[in-house]
OpenMM code with the backbone's topology and positions (N, CA, C; nanometers):
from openmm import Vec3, app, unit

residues = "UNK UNK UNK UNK UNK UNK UNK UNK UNK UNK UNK UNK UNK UNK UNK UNK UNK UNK UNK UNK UNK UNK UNK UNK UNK UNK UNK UNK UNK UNK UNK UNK UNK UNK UNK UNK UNK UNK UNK UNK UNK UNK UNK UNK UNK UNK UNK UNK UNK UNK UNK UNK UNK UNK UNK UNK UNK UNK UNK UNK UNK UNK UNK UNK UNK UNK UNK UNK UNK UNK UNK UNK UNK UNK UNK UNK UNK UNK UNK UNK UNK UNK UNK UNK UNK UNK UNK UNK UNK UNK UNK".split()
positions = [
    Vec3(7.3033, 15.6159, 14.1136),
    Vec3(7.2470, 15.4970, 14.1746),
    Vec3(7.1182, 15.4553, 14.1057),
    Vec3(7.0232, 15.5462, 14.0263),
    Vec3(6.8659, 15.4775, 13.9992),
    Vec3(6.9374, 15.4323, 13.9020),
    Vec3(7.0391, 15.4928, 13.7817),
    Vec3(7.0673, 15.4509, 13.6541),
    Vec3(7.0826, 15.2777, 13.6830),
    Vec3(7.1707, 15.2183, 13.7638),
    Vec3(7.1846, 15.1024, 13.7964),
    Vec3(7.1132, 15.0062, 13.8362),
    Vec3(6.9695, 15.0722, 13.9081),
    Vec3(6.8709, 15.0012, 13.9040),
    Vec3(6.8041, 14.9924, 13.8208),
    Vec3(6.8210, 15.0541, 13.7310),
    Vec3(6.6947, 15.0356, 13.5605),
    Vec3(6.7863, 14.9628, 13.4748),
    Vec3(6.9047, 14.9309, 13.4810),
    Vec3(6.9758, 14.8642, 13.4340),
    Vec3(6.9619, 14.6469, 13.4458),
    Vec3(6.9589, 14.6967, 13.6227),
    Vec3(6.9566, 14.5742, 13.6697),
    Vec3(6.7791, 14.5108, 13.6253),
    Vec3(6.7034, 14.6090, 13.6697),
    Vec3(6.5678, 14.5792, 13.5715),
    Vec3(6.5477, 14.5283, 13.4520),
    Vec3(6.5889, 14.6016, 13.3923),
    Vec3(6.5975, 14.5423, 13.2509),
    Vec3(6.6706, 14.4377, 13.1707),
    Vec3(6.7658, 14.4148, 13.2864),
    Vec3(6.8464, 14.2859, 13.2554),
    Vec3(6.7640, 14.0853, 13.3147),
    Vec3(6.7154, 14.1438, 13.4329),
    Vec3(6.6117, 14.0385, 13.4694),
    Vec3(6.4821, 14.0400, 13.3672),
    Vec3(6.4747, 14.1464, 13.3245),
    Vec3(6.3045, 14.1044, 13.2471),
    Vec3(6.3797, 14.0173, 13.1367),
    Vec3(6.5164, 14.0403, 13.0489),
    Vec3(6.5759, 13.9666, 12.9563),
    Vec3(6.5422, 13.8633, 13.0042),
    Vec3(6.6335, 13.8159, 13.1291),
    Vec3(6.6421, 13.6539, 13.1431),
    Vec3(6.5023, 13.5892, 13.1885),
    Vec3(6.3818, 13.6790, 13.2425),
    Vec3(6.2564, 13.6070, 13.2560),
    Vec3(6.1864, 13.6081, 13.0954),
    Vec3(6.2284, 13.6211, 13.0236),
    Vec3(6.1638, 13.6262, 12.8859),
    Vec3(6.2572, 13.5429, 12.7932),
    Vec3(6.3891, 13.5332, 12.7950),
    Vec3(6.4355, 13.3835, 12.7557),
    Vec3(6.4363, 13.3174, 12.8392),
    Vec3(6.4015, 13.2580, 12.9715),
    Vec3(6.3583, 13.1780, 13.0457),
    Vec3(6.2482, 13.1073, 13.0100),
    Vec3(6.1229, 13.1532, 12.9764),
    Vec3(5.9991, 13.1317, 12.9795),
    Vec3(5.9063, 13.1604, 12.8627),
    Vec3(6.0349, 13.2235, 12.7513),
    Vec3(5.9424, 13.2181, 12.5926),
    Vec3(6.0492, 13.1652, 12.5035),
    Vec3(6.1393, 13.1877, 12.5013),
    Vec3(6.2329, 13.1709, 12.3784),
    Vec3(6.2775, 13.0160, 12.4046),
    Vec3(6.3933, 13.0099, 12.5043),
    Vec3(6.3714, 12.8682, 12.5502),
    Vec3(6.2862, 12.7388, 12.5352),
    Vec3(6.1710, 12.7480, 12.5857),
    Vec3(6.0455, 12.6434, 12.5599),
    Vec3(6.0291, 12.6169, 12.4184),
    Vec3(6.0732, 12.7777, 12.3245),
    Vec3(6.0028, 12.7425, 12.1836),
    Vec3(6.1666, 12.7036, 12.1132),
    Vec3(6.2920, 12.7182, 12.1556),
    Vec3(6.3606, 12.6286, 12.0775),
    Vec3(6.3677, 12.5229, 12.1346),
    Vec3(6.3653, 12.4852, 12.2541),
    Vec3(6.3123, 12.3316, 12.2527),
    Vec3(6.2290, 12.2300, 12.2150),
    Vec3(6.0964, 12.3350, 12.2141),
    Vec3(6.0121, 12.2279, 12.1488),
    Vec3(6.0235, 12.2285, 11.9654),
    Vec3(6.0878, 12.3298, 11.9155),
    Vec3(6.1401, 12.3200, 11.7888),
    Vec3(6.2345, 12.1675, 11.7499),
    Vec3(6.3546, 12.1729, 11.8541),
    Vec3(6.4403, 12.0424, 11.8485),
    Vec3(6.3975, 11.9342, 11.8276),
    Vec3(6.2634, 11.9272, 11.9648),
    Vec3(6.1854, 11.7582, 11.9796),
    Vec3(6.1088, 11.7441, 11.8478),
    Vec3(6.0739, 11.8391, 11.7648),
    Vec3(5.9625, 11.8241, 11.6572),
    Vec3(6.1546, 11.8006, 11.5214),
    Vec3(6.2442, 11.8875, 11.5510),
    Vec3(6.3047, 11.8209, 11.4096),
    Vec3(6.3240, 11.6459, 11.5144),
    Vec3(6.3937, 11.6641, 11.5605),
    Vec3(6.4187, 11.4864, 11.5869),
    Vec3(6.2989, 11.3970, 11.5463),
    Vec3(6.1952, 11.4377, 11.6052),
    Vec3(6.0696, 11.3670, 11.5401),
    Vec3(6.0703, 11.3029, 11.4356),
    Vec3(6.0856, 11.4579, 11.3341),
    Vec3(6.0701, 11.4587, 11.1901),
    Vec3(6.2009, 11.3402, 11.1329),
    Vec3(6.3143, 11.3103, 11.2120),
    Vec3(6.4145, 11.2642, 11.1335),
    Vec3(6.4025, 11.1071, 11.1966),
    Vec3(6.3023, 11.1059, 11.3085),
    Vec3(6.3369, 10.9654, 11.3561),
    Vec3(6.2095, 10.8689, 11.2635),
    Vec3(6.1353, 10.9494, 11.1464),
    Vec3(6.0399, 10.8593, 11.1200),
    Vec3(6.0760, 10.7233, 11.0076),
    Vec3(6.0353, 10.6544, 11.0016),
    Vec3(6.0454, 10.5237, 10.9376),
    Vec3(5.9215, 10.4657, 10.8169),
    Vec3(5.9857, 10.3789, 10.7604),
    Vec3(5.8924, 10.3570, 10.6660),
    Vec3(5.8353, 10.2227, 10.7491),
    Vec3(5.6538, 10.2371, 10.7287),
    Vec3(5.6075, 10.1556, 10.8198),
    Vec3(5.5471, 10.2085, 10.9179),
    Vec3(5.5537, 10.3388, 10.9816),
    Vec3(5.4901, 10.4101, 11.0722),
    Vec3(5.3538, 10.4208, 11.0752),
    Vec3(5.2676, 10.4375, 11.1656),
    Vec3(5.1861, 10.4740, 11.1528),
    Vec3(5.1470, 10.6086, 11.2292),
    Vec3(5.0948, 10.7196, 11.1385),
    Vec3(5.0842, 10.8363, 11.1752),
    Vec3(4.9991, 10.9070, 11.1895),
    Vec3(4.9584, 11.0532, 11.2220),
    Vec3(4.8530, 11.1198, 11.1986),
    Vec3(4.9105, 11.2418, 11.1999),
    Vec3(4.8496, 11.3283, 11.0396),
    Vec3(4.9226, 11.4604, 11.0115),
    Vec3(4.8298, 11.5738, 11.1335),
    Vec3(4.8643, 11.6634, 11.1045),
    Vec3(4.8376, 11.8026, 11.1472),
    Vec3(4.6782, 11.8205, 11.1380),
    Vec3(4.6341, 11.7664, 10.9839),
    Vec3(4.4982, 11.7602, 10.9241),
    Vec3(4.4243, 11.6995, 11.0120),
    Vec3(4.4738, 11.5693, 11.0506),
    Vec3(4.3967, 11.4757, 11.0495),
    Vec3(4.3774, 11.3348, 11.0079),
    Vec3(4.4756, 11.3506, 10.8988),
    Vec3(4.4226, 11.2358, 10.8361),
    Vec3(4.5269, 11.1452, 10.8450),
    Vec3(4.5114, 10.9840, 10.8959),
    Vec3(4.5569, 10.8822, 10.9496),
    Vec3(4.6369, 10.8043, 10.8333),
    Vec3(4.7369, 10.7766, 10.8477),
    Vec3(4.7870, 10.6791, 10.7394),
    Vec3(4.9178, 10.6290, 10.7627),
    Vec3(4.9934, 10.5361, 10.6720),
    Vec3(5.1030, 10.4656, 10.6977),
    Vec3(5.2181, 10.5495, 10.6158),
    Vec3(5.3220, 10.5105, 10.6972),
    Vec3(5.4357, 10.6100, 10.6024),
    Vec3(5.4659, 10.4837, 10.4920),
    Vec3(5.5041, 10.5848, 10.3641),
    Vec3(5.5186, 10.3897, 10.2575),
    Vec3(5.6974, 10.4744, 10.1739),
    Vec3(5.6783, 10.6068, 10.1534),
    Vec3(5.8032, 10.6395, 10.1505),
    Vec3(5.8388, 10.7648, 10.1996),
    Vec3(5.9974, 10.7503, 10.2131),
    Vec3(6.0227, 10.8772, 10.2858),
    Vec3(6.1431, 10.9616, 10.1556),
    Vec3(6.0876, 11.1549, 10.1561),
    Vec3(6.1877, 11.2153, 10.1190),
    Vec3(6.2974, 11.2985, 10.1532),
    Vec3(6.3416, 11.3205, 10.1226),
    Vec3(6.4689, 11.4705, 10.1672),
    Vec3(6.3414, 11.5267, 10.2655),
    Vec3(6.2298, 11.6330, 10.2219),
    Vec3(6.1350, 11.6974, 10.3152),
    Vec3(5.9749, 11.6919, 10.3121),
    Vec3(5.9875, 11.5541, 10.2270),
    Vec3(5.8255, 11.4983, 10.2621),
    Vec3(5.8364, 11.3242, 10.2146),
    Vec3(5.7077, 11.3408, 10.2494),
    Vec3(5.6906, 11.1780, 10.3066),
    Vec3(5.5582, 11.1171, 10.2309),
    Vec3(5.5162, 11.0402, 10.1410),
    Vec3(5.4477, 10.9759, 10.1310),
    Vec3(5.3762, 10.8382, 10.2011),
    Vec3(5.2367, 10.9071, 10.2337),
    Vec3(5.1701, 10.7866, 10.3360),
    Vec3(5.0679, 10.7598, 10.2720),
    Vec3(4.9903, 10.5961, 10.3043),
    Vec3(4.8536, 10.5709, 10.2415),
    Vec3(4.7791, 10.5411, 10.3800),
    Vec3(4.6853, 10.6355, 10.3037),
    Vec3(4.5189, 10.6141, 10.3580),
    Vec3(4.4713, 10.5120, 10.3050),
    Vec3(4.3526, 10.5300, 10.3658),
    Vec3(4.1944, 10.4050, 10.3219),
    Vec3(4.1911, 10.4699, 10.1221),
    Vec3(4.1943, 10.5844, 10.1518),
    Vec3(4.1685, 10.6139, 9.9953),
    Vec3(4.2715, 10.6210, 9.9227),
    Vec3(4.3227, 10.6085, 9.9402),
    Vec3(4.5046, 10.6045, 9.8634),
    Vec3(4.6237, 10.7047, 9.8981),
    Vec3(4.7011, 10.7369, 9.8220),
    Vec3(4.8350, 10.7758, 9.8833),
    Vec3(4.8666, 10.9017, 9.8891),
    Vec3(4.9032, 10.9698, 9.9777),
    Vec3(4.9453, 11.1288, 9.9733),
    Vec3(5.0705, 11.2095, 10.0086),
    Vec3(5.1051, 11.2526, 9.9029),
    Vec3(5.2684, 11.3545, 9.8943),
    Vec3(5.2406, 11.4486, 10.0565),
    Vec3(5.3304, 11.4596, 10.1757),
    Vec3(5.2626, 11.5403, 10.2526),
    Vec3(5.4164, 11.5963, 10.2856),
    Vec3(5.4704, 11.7083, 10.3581),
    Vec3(5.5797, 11.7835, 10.3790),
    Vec3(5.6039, 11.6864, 10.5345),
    Vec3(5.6951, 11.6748, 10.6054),
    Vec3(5.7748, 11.5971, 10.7169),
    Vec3(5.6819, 11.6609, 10.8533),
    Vec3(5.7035, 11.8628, 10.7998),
    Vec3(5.6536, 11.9618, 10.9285),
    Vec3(5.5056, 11.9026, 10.9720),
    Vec3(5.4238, 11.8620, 10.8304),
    Vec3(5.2957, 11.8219, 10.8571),
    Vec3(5.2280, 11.7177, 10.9550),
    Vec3(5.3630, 11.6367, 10.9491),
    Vec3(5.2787, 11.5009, 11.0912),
    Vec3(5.3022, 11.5521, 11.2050),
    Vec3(5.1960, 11.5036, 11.2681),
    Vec3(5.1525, 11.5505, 11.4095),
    Vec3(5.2252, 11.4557, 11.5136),
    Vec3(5.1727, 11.3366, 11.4916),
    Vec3(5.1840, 11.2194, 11.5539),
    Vec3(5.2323, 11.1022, 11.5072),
    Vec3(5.3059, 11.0012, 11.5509),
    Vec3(5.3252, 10.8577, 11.5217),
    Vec3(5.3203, 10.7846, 11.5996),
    Vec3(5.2066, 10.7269, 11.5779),
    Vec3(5.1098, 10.6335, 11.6691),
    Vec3(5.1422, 10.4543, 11.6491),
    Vec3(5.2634, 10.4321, 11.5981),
    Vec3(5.3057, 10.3009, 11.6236),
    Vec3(5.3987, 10.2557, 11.7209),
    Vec3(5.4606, 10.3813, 11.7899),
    Vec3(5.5008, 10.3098, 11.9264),
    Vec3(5.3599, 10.3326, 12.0372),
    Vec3(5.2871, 10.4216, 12.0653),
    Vec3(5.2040, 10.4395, 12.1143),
    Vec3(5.1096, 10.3007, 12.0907),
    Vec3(5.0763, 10.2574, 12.0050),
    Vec3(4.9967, 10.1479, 11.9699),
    Vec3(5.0941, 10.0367, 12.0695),
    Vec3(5.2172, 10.0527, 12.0515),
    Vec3(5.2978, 9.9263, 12.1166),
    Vec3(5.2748, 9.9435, 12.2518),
    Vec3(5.2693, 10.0426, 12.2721),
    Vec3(5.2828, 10.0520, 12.4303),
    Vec3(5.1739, 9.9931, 12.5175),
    Vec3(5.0569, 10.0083, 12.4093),
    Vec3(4.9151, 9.9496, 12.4910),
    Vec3(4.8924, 9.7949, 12.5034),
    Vec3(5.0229, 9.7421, 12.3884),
    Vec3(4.9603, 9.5958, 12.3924),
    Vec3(5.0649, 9.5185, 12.4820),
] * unit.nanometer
topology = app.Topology()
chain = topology.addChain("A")
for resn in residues:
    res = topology.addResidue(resn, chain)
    for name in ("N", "CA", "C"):
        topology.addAtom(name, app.Element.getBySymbol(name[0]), res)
């Protein structure tokens, strides 16, 4: 009889630990590729860095955007944000 209760133990800590770690992080993995695939040329973004700029082309797994100072090769994983529907939303 205890064998079955250390069994049943250890089978709930499984499902509270893909419940509440594994889960959350392949989901929020998904929303960040969709992200990455829904971007457009014309966007306006902000990488990981910081630094603000327009998407002007897109590659297989990076993206060229221009800044105020000119243009930068950056990887897809790197943008943070795209702040041209957000901009829409306010006006």
């Amino acid at each position: 009889m205890g064998n079955y209760t250390l069994y049943i133990q250890l089978g709930l800590m499984a499902v509270i630990v893909y419940l509440f770690m594994i889960r959350p992080q392949q989901k929020r993995a998904k929303n960040e590729k969709e992200f990455e695939s829904s971007l457009k040329v014309g966007d306006k973004i902000i990488t990981k860095s910081g630094f603000h700029g327009k998407v002007v082309e897109l590659g297989e797994t990076s993206v060229i955007i221009e800044t105020m100072s000119g243009k930068l090769k950056i990887e897809r994983s790197a943008i943070s944000l795209e702040m041209s529907s957000a901009l829409n939303k306010k006006a």
